[in-house]
C-alpha positions in Angstrom: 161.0 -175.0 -62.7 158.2 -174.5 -60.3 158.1 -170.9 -58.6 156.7 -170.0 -55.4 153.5 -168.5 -55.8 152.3 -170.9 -58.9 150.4 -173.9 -59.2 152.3 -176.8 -59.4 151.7 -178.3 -62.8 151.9 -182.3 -61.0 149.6 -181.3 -58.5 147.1 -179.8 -61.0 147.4 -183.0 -63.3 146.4 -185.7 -59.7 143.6 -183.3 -59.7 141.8 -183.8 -62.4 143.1 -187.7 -62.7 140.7 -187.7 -59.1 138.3 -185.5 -60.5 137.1 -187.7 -63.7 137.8 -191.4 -61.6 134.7 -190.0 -59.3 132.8 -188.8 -62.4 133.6 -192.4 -63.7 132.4 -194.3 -60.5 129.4 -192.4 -60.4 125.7 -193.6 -61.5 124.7 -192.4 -64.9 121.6 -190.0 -63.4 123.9 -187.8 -61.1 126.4 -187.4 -64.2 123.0 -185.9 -65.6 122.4 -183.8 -62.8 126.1 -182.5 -62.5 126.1 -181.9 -66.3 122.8 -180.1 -65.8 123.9 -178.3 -63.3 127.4 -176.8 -64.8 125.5 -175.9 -68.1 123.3 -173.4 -65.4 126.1 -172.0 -63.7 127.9 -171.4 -67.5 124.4 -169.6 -68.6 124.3 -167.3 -65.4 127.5 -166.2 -65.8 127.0 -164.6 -69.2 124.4 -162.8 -68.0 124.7 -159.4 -66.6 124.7 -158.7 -62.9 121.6 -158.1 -61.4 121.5 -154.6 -59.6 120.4 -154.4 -56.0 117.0 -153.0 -54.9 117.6 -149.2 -54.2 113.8 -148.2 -53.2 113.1 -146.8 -56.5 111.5 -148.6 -59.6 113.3 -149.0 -62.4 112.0 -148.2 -65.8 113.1 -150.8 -68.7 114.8 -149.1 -71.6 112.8 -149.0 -74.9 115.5 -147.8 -76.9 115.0 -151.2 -78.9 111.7 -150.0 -79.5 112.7 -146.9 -81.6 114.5 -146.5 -85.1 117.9 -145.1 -85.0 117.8 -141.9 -86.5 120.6 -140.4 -88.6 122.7 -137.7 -87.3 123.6 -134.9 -90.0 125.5 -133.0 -87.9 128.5 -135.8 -87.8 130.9 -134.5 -90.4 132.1 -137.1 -93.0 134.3 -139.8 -92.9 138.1 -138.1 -94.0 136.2 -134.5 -94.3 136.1 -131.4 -91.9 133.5 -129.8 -93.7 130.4 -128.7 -92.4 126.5 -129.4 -94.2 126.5 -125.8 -95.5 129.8 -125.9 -97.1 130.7 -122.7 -95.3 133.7 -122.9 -95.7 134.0 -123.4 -99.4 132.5 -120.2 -100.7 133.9 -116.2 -99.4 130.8 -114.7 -97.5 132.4 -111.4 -97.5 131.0 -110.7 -100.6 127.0 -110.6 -101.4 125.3 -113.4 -103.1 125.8 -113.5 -107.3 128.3 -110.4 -107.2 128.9 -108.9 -110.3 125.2 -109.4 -111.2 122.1 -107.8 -110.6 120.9 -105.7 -107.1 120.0 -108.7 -104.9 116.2 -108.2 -103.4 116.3 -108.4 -99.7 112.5 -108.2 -98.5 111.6 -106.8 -94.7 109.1 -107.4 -92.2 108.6 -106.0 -88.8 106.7 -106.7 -85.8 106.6 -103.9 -83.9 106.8 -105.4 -79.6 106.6 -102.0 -77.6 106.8 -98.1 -78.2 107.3 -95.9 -74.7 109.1 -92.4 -74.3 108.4 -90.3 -76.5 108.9 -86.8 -76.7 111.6 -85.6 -79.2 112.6 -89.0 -79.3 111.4 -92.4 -79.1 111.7 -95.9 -78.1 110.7 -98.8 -80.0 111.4 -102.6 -79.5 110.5 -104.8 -82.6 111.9 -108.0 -84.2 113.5 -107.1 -87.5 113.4 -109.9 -90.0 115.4 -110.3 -93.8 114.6 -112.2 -96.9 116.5 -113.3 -99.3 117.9 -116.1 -101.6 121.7 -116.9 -101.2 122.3 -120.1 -103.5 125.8 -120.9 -101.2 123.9 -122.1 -98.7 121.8 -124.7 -100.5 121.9 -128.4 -99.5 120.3 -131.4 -100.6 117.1 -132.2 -98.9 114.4 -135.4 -99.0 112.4 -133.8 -97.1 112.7 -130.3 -98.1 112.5 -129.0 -94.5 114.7 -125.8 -92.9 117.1 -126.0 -90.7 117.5 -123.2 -88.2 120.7 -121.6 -86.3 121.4 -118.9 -83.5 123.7 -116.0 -84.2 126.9 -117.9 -83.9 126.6 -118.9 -87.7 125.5 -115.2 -88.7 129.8 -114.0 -88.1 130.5 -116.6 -91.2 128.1 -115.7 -93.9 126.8 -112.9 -95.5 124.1 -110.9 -93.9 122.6 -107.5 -94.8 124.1 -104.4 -93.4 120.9 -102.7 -92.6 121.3 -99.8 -90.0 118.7 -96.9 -88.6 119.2 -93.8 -89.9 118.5 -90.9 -87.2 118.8 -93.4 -84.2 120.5 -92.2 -81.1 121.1 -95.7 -79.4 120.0 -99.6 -80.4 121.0 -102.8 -79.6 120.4 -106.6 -79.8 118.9 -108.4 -76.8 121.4 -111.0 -75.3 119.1 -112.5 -72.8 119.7 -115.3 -72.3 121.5 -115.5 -75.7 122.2 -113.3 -78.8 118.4 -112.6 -79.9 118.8 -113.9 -83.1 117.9 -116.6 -85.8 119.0 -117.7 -88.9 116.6 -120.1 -90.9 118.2 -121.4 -94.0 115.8 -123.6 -96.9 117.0 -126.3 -98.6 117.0 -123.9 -102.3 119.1 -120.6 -100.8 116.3 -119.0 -99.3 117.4 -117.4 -95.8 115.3 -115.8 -93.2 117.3 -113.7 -90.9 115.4 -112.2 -87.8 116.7 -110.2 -84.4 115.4 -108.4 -81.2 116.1 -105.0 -81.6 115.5 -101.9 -79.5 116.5 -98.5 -81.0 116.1 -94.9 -80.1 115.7 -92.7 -82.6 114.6 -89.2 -83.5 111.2 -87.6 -84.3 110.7 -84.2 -85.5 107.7 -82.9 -83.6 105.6 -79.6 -84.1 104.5 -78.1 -80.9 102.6 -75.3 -82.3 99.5 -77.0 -81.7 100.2 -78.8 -78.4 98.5 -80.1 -76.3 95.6 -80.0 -79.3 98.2 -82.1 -82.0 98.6 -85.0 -83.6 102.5 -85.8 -84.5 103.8 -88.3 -87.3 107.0 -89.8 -86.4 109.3 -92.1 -88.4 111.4 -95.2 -88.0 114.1 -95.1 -91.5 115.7 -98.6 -92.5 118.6 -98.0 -94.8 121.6 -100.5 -96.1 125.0 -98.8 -94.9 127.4 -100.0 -97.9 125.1 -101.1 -100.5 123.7 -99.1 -103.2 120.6 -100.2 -105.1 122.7 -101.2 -107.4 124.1 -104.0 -105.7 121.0 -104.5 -102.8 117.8 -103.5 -102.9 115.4 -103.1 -100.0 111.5 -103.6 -99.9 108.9 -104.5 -98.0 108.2 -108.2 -98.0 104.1 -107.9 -98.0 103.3 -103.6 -98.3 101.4 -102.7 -95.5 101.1 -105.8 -94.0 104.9 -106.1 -93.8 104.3 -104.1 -90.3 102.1 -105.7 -87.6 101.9 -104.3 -83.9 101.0 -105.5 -80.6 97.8 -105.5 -80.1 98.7 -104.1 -76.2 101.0 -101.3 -77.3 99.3 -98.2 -75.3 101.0 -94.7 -74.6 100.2 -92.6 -71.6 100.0 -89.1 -73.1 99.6 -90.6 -77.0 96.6 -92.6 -78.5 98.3 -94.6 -81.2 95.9 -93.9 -84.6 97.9 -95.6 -87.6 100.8 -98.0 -88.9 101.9 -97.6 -92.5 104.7 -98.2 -94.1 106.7 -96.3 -97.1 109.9 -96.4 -99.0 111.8 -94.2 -101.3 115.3 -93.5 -102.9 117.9 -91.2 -100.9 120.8 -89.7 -102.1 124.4 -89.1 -100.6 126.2 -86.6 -102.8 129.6 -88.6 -101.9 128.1 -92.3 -102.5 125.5 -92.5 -104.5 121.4 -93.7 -104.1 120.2 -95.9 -101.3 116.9 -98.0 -100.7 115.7 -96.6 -97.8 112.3 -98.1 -95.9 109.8 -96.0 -93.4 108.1 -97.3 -90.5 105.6 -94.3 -89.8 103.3 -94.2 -87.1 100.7 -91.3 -86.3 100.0 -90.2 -82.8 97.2 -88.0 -80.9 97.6 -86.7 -78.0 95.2 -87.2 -75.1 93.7 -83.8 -74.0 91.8 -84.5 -70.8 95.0 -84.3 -68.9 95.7 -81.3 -70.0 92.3 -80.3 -69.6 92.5 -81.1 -65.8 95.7 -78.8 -65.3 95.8 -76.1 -67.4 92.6 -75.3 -68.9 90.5 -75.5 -66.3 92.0 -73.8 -63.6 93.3 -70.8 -65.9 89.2 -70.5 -66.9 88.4 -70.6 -63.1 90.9 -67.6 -62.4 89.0 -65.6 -64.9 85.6 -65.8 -63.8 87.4 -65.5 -60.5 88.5 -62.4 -61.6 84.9 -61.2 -62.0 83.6 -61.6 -59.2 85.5 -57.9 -58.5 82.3 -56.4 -60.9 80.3 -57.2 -57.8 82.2 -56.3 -54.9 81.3 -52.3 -54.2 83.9 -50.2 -55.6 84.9 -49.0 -52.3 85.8 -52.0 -50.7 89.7 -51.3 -52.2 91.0 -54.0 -50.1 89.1 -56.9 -51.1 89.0 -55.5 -54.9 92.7 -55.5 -54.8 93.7 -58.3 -53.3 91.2 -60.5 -55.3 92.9 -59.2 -58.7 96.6 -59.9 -57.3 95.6 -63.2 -56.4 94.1 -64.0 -59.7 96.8 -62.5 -61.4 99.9 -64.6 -59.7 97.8 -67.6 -59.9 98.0 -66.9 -63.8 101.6 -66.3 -64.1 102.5 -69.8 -62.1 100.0 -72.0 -64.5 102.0 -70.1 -67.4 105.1 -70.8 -66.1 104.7 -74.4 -64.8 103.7 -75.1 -68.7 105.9 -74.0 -69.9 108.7 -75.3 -67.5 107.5 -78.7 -68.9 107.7 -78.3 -72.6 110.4 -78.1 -74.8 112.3 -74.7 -75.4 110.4 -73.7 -78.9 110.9 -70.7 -80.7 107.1 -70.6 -81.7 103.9 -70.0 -80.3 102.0 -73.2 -79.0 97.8 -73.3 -79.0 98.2 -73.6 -75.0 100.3 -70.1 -75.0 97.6 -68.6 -76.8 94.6 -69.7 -74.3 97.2 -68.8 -71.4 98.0 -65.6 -72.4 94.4 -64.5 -73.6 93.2 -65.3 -69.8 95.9 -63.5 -68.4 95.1 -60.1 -70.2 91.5 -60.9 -69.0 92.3 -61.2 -65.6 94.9 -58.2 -66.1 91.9 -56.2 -67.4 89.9 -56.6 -64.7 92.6 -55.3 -62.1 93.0 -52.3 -64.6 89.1 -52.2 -64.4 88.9 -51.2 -61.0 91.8 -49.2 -60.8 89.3 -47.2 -63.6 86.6 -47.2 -61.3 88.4 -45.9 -58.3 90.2 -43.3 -60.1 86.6 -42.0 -61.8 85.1 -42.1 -58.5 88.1 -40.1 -56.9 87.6 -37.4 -59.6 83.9 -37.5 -59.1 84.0 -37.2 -55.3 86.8 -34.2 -55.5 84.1 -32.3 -58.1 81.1 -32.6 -56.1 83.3 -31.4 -53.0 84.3 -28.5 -55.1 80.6 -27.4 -55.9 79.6 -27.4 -52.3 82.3 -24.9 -51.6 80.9 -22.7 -53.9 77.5 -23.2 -53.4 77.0 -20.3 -50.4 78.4 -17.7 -52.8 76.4 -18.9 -55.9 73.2 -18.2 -53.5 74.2 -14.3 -52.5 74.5 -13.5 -55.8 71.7 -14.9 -56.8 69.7 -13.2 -53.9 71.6 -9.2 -54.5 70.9 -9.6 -58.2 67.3 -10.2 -56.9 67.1 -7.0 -55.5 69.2 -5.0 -58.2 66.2 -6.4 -61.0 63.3 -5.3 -59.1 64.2 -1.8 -58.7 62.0 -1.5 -55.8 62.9 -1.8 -52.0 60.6 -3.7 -49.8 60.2 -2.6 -46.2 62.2 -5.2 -44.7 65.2 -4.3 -47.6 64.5 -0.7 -46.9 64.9 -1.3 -42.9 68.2 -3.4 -44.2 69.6 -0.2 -45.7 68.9 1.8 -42.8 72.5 1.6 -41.6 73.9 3.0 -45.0 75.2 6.2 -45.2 74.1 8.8 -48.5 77.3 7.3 -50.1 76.3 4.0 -50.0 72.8 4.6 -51.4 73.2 4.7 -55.3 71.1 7.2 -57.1 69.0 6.2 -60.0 71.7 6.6 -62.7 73.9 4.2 -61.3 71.4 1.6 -60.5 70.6 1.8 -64.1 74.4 0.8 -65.0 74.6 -1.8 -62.1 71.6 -3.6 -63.8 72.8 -3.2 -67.2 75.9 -5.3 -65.6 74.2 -7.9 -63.8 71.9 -8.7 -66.7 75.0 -9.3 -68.7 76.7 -11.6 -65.7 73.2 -13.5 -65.6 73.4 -14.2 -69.4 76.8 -15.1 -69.4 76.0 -17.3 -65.9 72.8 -19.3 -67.0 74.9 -19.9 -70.8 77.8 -21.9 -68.5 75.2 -23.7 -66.4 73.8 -24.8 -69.6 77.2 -26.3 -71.2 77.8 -28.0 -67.6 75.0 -29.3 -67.5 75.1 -30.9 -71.6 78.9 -32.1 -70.2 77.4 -33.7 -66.8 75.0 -35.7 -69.1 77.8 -36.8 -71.6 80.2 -38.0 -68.7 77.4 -39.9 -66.4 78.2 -43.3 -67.7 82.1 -43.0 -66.8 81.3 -41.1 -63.5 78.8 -43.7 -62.4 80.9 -46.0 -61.1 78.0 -48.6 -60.6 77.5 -48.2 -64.5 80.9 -49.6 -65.2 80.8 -52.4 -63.0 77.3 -53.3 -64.4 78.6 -53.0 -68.1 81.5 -55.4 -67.2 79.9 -58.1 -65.6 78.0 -58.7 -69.1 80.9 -57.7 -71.6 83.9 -59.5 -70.3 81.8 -62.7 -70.2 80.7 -62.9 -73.5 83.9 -61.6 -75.2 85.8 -64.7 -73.1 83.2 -66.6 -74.7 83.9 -65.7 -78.2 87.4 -66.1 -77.7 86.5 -69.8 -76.6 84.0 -70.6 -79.7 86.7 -69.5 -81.7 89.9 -70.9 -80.3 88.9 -74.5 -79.4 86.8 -74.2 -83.8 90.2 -73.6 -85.3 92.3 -76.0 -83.1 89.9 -78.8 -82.7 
């Protein structure tokens, strides 16, 4: 029954009835034409449609032009194993367990090396090698494939750790920094970007004059040597550094590498690697603010041996300048360095200045005390000098025995009493010959102990012996500090 909506089947069958009469009728070249032309229109529409011109040129694919290469990383038909066969083997356990140590080779390349003081920091690439026969695959063209760290979590990697480190870490920029290359015989390269902080033990007691050694130790955590042991992969050339590596306060002078056995009472003997690197320290810095200026406060200091001694003021003031300028260098030093128990080669140069500088404060204040001494002596002579000069002139008079007429004229005032008769002038001379003995004998001895004290009274003398003796003793002390600590 026709529907509404369909095509009725009588009116579909007059059609083509009409359709093939007029193909009938008609001349044998236009049935050509027609049957040429339906076999186009059949051939155009098998063809893809054409797209429309967007303004930009179109580049024809040349995929046909290339082999089709074979993907390894589709699993296998029916399987859900991957190409290592991770899956079939326990990785929590080392490579041929039960067996011998398994050799695990190391090689570093040392990236950067920056603050150090009792510590330091050092970014390097750490890299493992060793043979783990699980991983294996067949190979035609015996080339390595190679993995980020998201494969590292399901096989077995050494457990290598820094001993003495404060802080390390991987880099994760922009991804884990690490890589796993795996041959097609076992062989495994395992490498990541590490940066660790660790500690070095640093002797002081020749700073800033020193040279330190400091030591980066690679150790396994859980593994003995009997079940892993460390080496390095090529000796001394295992270790290669940056050729740019350069320190502020440190001149890098040598990379070398060592390894030896350690021993944990509780656990038992580990492999244990050394990255060692020896440092020197730059002086001129050091030269620039601390040596220098604490030498220029000591010939500062004597430029006192040339100021006259009784110019207290400047004398004074010149060696409390020189002598707070001292302790401020001595305690900026030291406000810098570490807290040591020991003495350090810059305390010794310090402190040596300072008690030259101190001496020359205590210099003058020996100077100006001699010349107060001196001055209150000479005051005390001329005091006694009028007396010295009567006694001189009666004794004189007493000697002679005889009166001249001006000395008789003298004692024309004097009563009988007060003329001595010849008796008693014979005592009084026997008297003063005995006080003139006794007189020129002291004279003498002052005079010996004036002569043995003129250096040290001379205050000019001092001054004179200080501006050569201080020098060259500073001198010395020079030669032989920067002999023994160079």
């Amino acid at each position: 029954m026709w529907k509404p909506g369909k095509t009725s089947p009588v009116r579909s069958d007059w059609t083509v009835t009409y359709f093939l009469t007029v193909f009938a009728k008609m001349p044998y070249f236009a049935r050509v034409l027609l049957f040429l032309f339906c076999l186009v229109l059949l051939v155009e529409s098998r063809n893809p449609r054409r797209r429309r011109w967007s303004g930009h040129l179109e580049i024809p694919r040349l995929s046909h032009l290339y082999k089709k290469t074979h993907d390894i990383t589709k699993l296998q038909k029916g399987k859900t194993e991957q190409l290592l066969k991770v899956d079939e083997h326990d990785f929590t356990m080392r490579p041929a367990f039960g067996g011998p140590a398994i050799p695990v080779g190391v090689d570093v390349q040392v990236e950067s090396l920056d603050s150090i003081s009792e510590d330091f920091t050092m970014t390097l690439y750490l890299r493992h090698y060793w043979k783990d026969e699980r991983l294996s695959f067949p190979s035609t063209t015996n080339k390595s494939m190679t993995f980020d760290g998201r494969l590292v979590k399901k096989i077995w990697v050494p457990d290598v750790f820094f001993v003495h480190s404060k802080r390390s870490f991987t880099h994760d920029t922009t991804t884990d920094n690490i890589m796993l290359r795996v041959f097609p015989d076992g062989h495994v390269l395992y490498s990541m970007r590490i940066t660790v902080t660790a500690m070095c033990n640093m002797d002081f007691s020749h700073f800033p004059l020193d040279s330190q050694t400091c030591s980066l130790e690679l150790e396994s955590y859980a593994y003995t040597d009997e079940d892993l042991m460390l080496y390095w992969k090529n000796g001394d050339e295992s270790l290669k550094t940056d050729e740019k590596i350069s320190l502020s306060q440190f001149l890098i002078h040598k990379f070398h590498t060592t390894s030896r056995l350690a021993f944990y009472s509780s656990t038992g003997w580990y492999n244990r690697l050394y990255i060692n690197f020896t440092l020197r320290r730059h002086i001129f810095f050091f030269l620039l603010q601390t040596y220098f200026p604490a030498t220029l406060m000591v010939m500062l200091s004597w430029v006192s041996f040339w100021i006259d001694h009784r110019a207290v003021p400047a004398r004074v003031s010149l060696g409390s300048t020189t002598v707070l300028t001292m302790s401020t260098i001595i305690t900026g030093v030291n406000a810098s360095m570490p807290r040591v128990s020991y003495i350090k080669a810059v305390d010794i140069y310090l402190w040596v200045s300072f008690v030259f500088v101190f001496l020359s404060v205590l210099e003058y204040a020996a100077v100006n005390y001699l010349t107060t001494v001196q001055e209150r002596k000479e005051r005390e002579l001329r005091d006694k000098a009028p007396c010295l000069c009567g006694m001189l002139h009666s004794r004189t008079i007493m000697l002679d025995g005889n009166y001249s007429e001006s000395e008789a004229n003298s004692l024309a005032g004097y009563t009988r009493s007060h003329i001595v008769t010849d008796e008693e002038r014979q005592e009084k001379i026997v008297v003063h010959l005995a006080l003139s003995d006794e007189a020129n004998t002291s004279r003498k001895k002052g005079l010996k102990s004036h002569m043995g004290l003129r250096i040290i009274q001379n205050t000019h003398v001092i001054d004179k012996y200080s501006r050569l003796i201080f020098p060259a003793f500073y001198i010395f002390f020079n030669l032989i500090y920067w002999s023994v600590f160079c």
